[in-house]
C-alpha positions in Angstrom: 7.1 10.9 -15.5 4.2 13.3 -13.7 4.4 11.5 -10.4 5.4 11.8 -7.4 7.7 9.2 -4.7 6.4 8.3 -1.5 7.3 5.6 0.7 5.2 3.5 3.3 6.9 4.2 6.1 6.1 0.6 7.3 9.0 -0.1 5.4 11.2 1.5 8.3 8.7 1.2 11.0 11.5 -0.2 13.6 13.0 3.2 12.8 10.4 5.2 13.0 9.0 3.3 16.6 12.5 4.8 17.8 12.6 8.3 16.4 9.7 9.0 13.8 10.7 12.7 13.4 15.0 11.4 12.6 13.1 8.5 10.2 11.1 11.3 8.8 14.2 13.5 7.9 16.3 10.5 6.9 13.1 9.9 4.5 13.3 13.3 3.0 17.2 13.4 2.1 16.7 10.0 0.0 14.6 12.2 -1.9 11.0 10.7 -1.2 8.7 13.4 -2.1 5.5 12.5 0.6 5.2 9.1 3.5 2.1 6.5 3.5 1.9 6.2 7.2 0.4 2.6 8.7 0.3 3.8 12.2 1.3 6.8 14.2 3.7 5.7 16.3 2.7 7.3 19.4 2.2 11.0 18.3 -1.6 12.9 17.3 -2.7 13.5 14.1 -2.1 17.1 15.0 1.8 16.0 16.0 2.0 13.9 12.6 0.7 17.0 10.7 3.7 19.1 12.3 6.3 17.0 11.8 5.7 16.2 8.2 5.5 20.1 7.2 8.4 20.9 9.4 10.2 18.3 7.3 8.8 19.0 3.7 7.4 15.6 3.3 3.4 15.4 1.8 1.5 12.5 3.8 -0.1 11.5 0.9 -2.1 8.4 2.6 -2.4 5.8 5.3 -3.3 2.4 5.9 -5.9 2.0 8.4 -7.1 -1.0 9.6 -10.6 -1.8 8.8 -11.8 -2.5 12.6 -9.8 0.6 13.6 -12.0 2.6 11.0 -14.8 1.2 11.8 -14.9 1.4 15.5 -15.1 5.2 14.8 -15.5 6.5 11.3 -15.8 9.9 11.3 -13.4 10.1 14.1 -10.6 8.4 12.5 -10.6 9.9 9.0 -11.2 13.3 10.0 -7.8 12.7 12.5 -6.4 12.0 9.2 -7.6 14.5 7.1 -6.4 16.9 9.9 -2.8 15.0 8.9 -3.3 16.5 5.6 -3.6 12.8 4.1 -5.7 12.9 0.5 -5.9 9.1 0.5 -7.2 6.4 3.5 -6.1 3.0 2.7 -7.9 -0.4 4.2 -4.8 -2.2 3.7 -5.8 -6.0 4.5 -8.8 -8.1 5.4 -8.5 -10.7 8.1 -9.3 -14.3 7.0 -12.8 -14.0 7.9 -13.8 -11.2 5.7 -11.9 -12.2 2.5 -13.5 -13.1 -0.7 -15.1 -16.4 -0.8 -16.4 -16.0 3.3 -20.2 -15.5 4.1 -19.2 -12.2 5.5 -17.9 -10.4 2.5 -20.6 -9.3 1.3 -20.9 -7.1 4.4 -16.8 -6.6 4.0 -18.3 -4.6 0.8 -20.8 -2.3 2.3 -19.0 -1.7 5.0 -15.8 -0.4 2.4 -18.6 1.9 1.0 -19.6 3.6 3.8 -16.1 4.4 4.7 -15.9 5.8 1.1 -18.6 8.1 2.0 -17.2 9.3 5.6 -13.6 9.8 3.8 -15.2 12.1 0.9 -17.4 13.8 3.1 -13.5 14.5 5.2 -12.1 15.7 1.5 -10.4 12.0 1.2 -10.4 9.2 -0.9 -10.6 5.7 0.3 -8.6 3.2 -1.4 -8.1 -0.4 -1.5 -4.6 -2.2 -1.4 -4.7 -5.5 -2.6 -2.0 -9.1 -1.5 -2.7 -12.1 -3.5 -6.0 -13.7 -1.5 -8.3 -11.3 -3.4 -7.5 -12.9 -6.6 -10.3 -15.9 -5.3 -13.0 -16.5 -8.1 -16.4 -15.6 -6.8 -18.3 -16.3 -10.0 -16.7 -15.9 -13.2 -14.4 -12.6 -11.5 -11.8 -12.3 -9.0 -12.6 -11.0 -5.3 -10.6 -7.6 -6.2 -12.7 -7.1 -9.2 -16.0 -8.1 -7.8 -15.4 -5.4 -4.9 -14.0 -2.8 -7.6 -17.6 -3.5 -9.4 -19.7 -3.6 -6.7 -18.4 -0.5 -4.8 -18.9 2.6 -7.1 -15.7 4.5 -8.0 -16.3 7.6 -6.1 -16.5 5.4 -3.2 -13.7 3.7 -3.5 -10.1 3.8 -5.5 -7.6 1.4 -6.8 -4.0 1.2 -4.6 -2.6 -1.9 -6.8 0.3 -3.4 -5.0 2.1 -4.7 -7.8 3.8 -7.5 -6.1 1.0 -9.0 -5.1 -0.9 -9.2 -8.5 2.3 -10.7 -9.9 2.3 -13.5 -7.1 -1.0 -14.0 -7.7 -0.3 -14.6 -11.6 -1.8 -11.8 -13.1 0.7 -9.0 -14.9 1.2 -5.9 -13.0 1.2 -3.5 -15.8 -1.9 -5.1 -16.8 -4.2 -4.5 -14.0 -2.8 -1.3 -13.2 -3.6 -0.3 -16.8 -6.9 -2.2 -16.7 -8.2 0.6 -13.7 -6.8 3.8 -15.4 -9.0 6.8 -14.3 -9.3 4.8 -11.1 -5.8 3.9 -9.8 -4.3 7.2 -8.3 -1.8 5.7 -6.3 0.2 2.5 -6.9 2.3 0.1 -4.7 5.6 -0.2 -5.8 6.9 -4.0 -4.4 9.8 -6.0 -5.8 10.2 -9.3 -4.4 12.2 -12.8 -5.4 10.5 -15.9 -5.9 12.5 -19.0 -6.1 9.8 -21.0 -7.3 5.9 -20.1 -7.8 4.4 -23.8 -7.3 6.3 -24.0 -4.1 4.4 -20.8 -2.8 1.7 -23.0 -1.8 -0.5 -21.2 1.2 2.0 -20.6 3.7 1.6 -17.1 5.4 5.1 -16.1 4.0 4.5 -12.0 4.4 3.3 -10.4 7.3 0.1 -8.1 7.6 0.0 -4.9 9.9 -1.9 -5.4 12.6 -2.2 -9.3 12.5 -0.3 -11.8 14.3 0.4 -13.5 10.9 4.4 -13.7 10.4 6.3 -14.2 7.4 8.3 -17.3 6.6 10.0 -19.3 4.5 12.4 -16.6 3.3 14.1 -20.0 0.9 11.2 -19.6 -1.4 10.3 -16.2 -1.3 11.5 -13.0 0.0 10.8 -9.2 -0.6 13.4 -6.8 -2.5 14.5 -3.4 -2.9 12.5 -2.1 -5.8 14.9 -2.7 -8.9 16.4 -5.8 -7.3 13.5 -8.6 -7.9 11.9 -10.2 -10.6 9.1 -7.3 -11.4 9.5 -5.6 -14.8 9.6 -1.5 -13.1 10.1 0.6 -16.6 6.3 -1.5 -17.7 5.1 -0.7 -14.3 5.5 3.1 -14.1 4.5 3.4 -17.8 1.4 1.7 -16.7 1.0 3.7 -13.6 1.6 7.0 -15.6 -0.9 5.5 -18.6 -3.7 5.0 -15.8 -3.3 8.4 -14.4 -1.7 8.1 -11.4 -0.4 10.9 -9.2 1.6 8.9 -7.0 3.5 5.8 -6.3 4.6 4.3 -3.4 7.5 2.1 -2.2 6.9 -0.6 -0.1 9.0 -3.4 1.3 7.5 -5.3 4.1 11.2 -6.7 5.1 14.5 -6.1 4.4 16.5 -8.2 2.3 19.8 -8.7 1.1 21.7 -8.2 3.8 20.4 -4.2 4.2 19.0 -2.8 7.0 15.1 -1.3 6.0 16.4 2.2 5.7 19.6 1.0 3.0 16.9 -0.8 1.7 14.8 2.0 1.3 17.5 4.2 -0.1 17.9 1.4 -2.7 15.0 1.3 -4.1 14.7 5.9 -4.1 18.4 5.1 -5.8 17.3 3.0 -8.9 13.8 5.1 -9.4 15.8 8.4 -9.9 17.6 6.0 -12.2 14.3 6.0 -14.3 13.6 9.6 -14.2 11.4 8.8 -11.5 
C-alpha cells in the first residue's frame, strides 16, 4: 500500500511529558514513518522541528485546539508550519460548539478561516471526527453538513475510524465516501461489550478537556488489530480514497500494556498487512 505510518503521539503522551526526544527515538525503531503531535510538550516549534529531523521522523500533522488556534491564527500555524507539519488538525469541539448548538454555525466559519490562514502557511486544515458529530441537523449528519458547508480546499477529511463505527456508520464506507478529500486517516481499534449500553457517558477522554473516560466494562480502546474494526477494509478504503497517510491512535492503553507496548502492537500487526 502507498502510505505511510504515523502515530499520534498522544498515544504515549505520559512518555513523551518525561522525555519527548527518548519517546521520539523509541517511535522511530517501531518503525513509524512520521508523529501527529497534540501538544509540544514544553519545547518550540523550532525545538520540535530539530528533534524530529535529528531522529528521521516526518511531523506530518497536529491537533490543535480550536481556542488555542483561534486566540492567534497566524501565529500558531505558522509555529507549525516552521515544525514542518503539512496538516493542522482541530481535533474536538467542546459541548457548546457541537452540531445541534446555536453556535455552530459560527463553529463553521470559524473552521474556514483557519482553512485559509493554514493554506496561506503551505498547510492543510483537517477535521477529526468522535461520535457527537454524527447529530442529524436536517436530513445530514453534523460531520457531513460541516464537510458541505466548508469548501474542500478549506478544509480536509481526518476520519477516525473508531469513532464512525461507534457511531454506527461503517468505517470503510465513509472513508471511501470522501475519496479525493481524506488524506490522512485515524487508525483506532477499540472493544465494545455492548453498543446499547454505550448510552451518553463520556467514556473517552478529549485533549484539552477535563472530560475523563469511564466505564472501561463496556467499552475500552485497543491496539490496532486487537478490537472489533475490520483493518484490511479499512486501509483498502483509505488507499481507494487517496490517502497519503494513516495514523495510529489509542487514547488509553489496554490489555494489560503500557502505551508504548501498546503502540508497538498495533506498528507490529500493520507491517503484518504490508503496511
Amino acid at each position: 500500500m502507498s502510505f505511510q505510518v504515523a502515530l499520534q503521539v498522544y498515544s504515549v503522551r505520559e512518555d513523551a511529558e518525561k522525555d519527548l526526544e527518548g519517546t521520539l527515538r523509541k517511535i522511530k525503531e517501531m518503525g513509524y514513518d512520521g508523529v501527529e503531535f497534540a501538544g509540544l510538550y514544553g519545547y518550540s516549534y523550532e525545538q520540535v522541528r530539530d528533534l524530529a529531523e535529528k531522529i528521521g521522523l516526518v511531523p506530518i500533522s497536529a491537533h490543535i485546539p480550536l481556542n488555542e488556534m483561534l486566540e492567534d491564527p497566524e501565529g500558531v500555524l505558522k509555529g507549525y508550519a516552521q515544525i514542518g507539519c503539512k496538516y493542522a488538525a482541530v481535533p474536538y469541539l467542546p459541548e457548546e460548539l457541537r452540531p445541534g448548538t446555536d453556535n455552530f454555525e459560527k463553529t463553521l466559519q470559524d473552521i474556514a478561516m483557519l482553512g485559509k490562514v493554514a493554506a496561506e502557511n503551505g498547510m492543510v486544515m483537517l477535521y477529526h471526527n468522535h461520535d457527537f458529530e454524527f447529530k442529524k441537523i436536517g436530513e445530514e449528519y453534523g460531520l457531513d453538513y460541516m464537510y458541505r458547508v466548508i469548501p474542500a480546499d478549506l478544509l480536509q477529511t481526518e476520519i477516525d475510524t473508531c469513532w464512525v463505527n461507534v457511531a454506527g456508520e461503517d468505517p470503510s464506507a465513509y472513508v471511501r465516501k470522501y475519496a479525493g478529500r481524506a488524506p490522512v486517516v485515524h487508525l483506532k481499534d477499540f472493544y465494545l461489550k455492548n453498543r446499547e449500553e454505550k448510552g451518553d457517558a463520556p467514556f473517552y477522554e478529549l485533549i484539552g478537556n477535563d472530560q475523563k473516560a469511564g466505564g472501561e466494562d463496556v467499552f475500552e480502546f485497543r491496539p490496532v488489530g486487537y478490537g472489533m474494526q475490520d483493518f484490511p477494509a479499512i486501509l483498502n478504503a483509505s488507499e481507494d480514497a487517496g490517502a497519503d497517510w494513516v495514523v495510529v491512535e489509542q487514547d488509553r492503553p489496554s490489555m494489560g500494556k503500557t502505551p508504548m507496548e501498546c503502540a508497538q502492537m498495533s506498528r507490529e500487526y500493520l507491517k503484518k498487512l504490508g503496511v
